[in-house]
C-alpha positions as CSV (number, residue, x, y, z in Angstrom):
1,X,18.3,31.9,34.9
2,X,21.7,33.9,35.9
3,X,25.4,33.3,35.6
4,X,26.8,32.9,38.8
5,X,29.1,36.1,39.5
6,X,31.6,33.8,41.9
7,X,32.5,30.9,39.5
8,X,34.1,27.7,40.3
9,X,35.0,25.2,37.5
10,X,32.1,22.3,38.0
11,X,30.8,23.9,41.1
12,X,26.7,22.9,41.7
13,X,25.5,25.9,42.4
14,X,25.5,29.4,40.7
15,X,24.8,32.0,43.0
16,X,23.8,35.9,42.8
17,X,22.9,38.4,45.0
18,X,20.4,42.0,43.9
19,X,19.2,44.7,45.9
20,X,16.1,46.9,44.3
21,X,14.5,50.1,45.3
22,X,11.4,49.5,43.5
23,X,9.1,46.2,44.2
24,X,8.2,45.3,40.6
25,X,12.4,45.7,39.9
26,X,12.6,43.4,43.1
27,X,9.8,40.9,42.0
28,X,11.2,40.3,38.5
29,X,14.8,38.9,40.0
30,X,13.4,35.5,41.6
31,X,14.6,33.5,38.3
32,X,11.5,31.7,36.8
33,X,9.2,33.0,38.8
34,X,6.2,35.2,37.7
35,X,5.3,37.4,40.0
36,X,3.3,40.8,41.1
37,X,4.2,43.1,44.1
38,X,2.0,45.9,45.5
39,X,3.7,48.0,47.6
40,X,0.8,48.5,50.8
41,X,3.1,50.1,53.6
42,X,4.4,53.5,53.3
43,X,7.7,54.9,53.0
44,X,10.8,53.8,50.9
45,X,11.3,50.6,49.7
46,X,14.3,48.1,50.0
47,X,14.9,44.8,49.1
48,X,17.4,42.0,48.5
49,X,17.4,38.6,47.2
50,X,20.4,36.3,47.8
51,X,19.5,33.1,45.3
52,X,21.3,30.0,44.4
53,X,20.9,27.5,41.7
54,X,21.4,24.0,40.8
55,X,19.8,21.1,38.5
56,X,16.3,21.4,39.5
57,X,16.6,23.2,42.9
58,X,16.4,26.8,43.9
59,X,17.3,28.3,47.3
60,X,16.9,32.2,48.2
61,X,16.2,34.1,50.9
62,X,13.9,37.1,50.4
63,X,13.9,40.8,52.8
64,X,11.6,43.3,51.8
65,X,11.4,46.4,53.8
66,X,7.5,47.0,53.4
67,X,4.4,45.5,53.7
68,X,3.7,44.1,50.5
69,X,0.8,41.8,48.8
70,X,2.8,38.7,46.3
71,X,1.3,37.2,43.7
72,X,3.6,34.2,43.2
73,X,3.8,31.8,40.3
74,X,7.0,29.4,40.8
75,X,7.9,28.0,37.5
76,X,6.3,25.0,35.6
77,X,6.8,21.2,37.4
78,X,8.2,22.5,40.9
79,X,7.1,22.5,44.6
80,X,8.0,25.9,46.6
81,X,9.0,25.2,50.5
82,X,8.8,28.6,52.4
83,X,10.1,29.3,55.5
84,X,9.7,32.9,57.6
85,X,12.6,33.6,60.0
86,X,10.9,35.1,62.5
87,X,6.7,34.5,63.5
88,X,6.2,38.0,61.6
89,X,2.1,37.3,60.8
90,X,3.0,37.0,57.4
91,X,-0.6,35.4,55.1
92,X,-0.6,32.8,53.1
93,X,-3.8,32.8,50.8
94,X,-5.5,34.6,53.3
95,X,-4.6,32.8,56.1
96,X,-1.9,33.6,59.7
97,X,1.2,31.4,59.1
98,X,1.9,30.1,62.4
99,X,5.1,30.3,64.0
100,X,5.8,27.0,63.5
101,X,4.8,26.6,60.0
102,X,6.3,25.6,56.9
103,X,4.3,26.8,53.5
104,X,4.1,24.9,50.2
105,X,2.9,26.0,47.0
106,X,0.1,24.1,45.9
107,X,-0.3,22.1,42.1
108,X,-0.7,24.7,40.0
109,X,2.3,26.8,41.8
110,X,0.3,30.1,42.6
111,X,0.0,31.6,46.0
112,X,-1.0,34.7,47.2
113,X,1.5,36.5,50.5
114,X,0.8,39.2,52.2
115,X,3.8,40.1,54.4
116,X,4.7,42.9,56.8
117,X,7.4,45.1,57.1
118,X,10.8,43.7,57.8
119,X,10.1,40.6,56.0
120,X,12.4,37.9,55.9
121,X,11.8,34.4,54.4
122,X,14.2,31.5,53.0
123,X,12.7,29.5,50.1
124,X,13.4,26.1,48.7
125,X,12.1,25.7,45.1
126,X,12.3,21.6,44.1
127,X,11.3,20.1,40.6
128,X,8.5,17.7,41.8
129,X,10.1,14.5,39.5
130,X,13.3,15.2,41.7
131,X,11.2,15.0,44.7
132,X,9.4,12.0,43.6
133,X,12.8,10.3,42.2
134,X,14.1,11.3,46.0
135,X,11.7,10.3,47.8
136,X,9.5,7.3,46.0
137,X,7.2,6.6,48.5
138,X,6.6,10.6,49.8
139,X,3.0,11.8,48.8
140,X,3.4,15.3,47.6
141,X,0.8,17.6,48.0
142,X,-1.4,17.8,45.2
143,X,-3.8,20.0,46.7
144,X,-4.8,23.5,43.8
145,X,-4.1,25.3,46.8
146,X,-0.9,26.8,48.9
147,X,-1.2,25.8,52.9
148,X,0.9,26.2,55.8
149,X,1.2,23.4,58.5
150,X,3.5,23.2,61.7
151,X,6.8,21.5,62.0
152,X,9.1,21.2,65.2
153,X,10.7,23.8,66.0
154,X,14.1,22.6,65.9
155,X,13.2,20.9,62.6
156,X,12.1,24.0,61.2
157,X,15.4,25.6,62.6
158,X,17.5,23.2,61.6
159,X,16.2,23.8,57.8
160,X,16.7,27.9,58.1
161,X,20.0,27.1,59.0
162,X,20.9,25.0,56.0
163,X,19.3,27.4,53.8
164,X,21.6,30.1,55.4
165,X,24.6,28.1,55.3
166,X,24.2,26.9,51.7
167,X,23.9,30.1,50.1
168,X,26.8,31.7,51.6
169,X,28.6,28.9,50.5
170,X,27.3,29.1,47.1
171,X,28.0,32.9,46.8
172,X,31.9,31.4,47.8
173,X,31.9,28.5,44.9
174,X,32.4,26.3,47.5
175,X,28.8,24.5,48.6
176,X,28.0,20.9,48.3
177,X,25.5,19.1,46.0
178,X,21.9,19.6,47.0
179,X,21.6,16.2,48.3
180,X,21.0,17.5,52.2
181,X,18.4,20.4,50.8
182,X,16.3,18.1,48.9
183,X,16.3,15.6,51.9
184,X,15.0,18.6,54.7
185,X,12.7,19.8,52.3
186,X,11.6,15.6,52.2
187,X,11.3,15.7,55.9
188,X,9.3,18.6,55.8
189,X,6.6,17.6,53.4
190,X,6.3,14.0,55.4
191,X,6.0,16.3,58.5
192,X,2.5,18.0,57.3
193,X,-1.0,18.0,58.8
194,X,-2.6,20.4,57.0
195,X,-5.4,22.3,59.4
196,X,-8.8,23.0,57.6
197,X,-9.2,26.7,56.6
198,X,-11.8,28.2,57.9
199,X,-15.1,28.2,55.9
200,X,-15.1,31.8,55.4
201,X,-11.9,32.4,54.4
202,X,-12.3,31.4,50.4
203,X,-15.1,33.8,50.4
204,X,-13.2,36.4,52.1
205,X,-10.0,36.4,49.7
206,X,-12.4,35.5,46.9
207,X,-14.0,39.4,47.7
208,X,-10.3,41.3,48.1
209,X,-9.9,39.7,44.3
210,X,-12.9,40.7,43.0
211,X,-12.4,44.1,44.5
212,X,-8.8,44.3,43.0
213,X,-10.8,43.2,39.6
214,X,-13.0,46.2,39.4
215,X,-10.4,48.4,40.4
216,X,-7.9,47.5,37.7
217,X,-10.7,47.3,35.1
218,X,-11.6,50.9,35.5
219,X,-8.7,52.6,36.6
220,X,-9.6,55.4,36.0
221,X,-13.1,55.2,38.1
222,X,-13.0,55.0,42.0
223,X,-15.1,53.3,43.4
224,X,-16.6,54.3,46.7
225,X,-17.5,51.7,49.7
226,X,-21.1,51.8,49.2
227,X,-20.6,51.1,45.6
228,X,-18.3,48.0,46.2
229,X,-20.3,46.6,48.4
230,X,-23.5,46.9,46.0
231,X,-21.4,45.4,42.8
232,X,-20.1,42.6,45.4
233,X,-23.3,41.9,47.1
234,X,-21.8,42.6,50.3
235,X,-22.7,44.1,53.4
236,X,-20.0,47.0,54.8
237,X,-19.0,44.7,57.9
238,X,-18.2,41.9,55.5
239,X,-16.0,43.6,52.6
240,X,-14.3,45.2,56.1
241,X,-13.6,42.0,57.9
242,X,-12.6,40.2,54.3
243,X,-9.3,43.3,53.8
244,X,-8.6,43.2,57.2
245,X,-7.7,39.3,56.8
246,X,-6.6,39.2,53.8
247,X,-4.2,42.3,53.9
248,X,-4.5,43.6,57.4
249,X,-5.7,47.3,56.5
250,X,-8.9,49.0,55.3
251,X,-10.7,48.3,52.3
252,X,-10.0,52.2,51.1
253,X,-6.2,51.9,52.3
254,X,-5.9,48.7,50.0
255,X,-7.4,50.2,47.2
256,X,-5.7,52.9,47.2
257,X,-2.3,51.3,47.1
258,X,-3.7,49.4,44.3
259,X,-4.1,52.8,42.4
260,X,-0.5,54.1,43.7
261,X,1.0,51.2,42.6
262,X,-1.0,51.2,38.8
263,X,0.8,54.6,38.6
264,X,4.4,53.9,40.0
265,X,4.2,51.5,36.8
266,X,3.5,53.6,34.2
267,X,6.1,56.1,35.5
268,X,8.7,53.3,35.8
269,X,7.3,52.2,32.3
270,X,8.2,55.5,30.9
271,X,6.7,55.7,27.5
272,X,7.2,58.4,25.4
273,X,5.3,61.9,26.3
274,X,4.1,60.4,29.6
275,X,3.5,62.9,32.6
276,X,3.1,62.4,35.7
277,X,-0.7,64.2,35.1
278,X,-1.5,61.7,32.7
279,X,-0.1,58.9,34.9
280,X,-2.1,60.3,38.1
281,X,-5.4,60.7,36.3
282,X,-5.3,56.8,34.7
283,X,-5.9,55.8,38.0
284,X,-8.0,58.4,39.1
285,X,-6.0,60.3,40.6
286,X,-7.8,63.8,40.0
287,X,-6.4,66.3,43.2
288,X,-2.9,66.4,42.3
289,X,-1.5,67.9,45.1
290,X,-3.1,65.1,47.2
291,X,-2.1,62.2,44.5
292,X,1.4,63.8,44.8
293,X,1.7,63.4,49.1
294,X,-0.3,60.4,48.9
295,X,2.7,59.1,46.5
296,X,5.3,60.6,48.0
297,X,3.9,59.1,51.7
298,X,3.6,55.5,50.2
299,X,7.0,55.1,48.0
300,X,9.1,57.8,49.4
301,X,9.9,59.8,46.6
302,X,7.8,62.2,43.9
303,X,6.2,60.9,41.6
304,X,8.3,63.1,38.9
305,X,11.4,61.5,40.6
306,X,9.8,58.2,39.6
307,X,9.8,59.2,35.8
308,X,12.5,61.1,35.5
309,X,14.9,58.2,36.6
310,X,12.8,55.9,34.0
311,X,13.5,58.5,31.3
């Protein structure tokens, strides 16, 4: 975890705030998380995370400047409660949050986001044995799965507002004990009516990973659309419909900021002797005047501005 950079002798929360120009630097400051960004939108990325801590809870709130795809593992025993602060289409496991909704990880604590540009979200992050010590007779979800369900709106509100409140005062040394978080996030969970995901949709997600798959386990191979859609057993219709609910873009799009993204992290890796050449051609990156606009257009910067601030 962090030491809190605003100390106050016994205080319950330690608080920090980051900014990052990079997702992966961005991803990798949610404290015990695991998790994996691709940058899909193009242009320059920013991002800040404003977190708080205390025994068993975490509270942040997220803004990322592009649309990104999350792969999210909250750390071992606890429940994630995420709220958006405006309706923004933001996709949880494939499927529109709502703009009433409320998102909870599911058992295992993995989720899949895709969220647009001008992002913002508050999470709540609750060890479930706190919860069930809280709340004794609360059912938690114990689905394998994340899901999103509606709340009232002033309920929902009311909970974005404590979020808000909480962290400020934490990043002062001067917020109270969790005891009014853990009880929204209660109020929340007893609050859900899950809706039934569409039939479809498994098998549409369960294509944009297996097209990631073959992808990252040939980097250096690009695979056309016809090709995809042979190795998937798909028809062209289908692996189209399946990225644009999943991610909202083409298939070619997404793979492509797939392949952008594989090489922004070997040139943020920065290894000794790499080159940008080498970096480009990993993932397939052959034309590199077009791998160099192409980069440029998706992250804002060259790709030798990349490695040389690694080096």
């Amino acid at each position: 975890m962090f030491e809190s950079t605003n100390r106050v002798q016994h205080a319950p929360w330690r608080a920090a705030s980051r900014t990052a120009g990079d997702v992966d630097e961005h991803a990798a400051h949610l404290s015990g998380w695991h998790q994996e960004y691709d940058q899909l939108g193009a242009g320059r990325f920013d991002g800040r995370l404003d977190e708080a801590l205390a025994d068993g809870v975490q509270l942040f709130r997220e803004r990322t400047s592009q649309r990104l795809r999350q792969r999210c593992q909250v750390w071992a025993g606890a429940l994630w409660c995420g709220i958006t602060e405006a309706d923004d289409g933001s996709r949880l496991n494939g499927r529109r949050v709502a703009a009433a909704g409320v998102m909870v990880s599911g058992h295992d604590g993995s989720f899949e986001l895709v969220s647009p540009p001008g992002h913002a979200i508050v999470g709540i992050v609750v060890a479930r044995d706190l919860l069930a010590r809280r709340a004794p007779a609360l059912a938690l979800p114990d689905a394998r799965d994340a899901a999103w369900w509606p709340v009232d709106a002033v309920q929902r509100q009311h909970a974005l507002a404590l979020a808000r409140a909480i962290l400020a005062l934490a990043a002062a040394g001067q917020a109270p004990p969790p005891g009014a978080l853990l009880d929204t996030v209660v109020a929340l969970l007893a609050a859900r009516s899950v809706p039934r995901e569409r039939g479809n949709a498994v098998s549409r997600r369960q294509l944009v990973a297996q097209a990631h798959a073959l992808v990252a386990g040939a980097p250096e191979r690009v695979p056309g659309i016809a090709e995809l859609c042979a190795a998937l057993h798909v028809s062209r219709r289908t692996l189209q419909y399946a990225f644009e609910d999943e991610a909202g873009i083409s298939p070619l799009a997404f793979l492509r900021s797939v392949r952008l993204n594989g090489v922004r992290r070997l040139l943020r890796a920065g290894r000794g002797g790499q080159t940008v050449q080498a970096a480009a051609q990993a993932w397939g990156f052959w034309n590199l005047s077009a791998f160099a606009a192409d980069y440029r257009r998706q992250f804002g910067e060259r790709p030798s501005e990349t490695l040389a601030r690694a080096g």
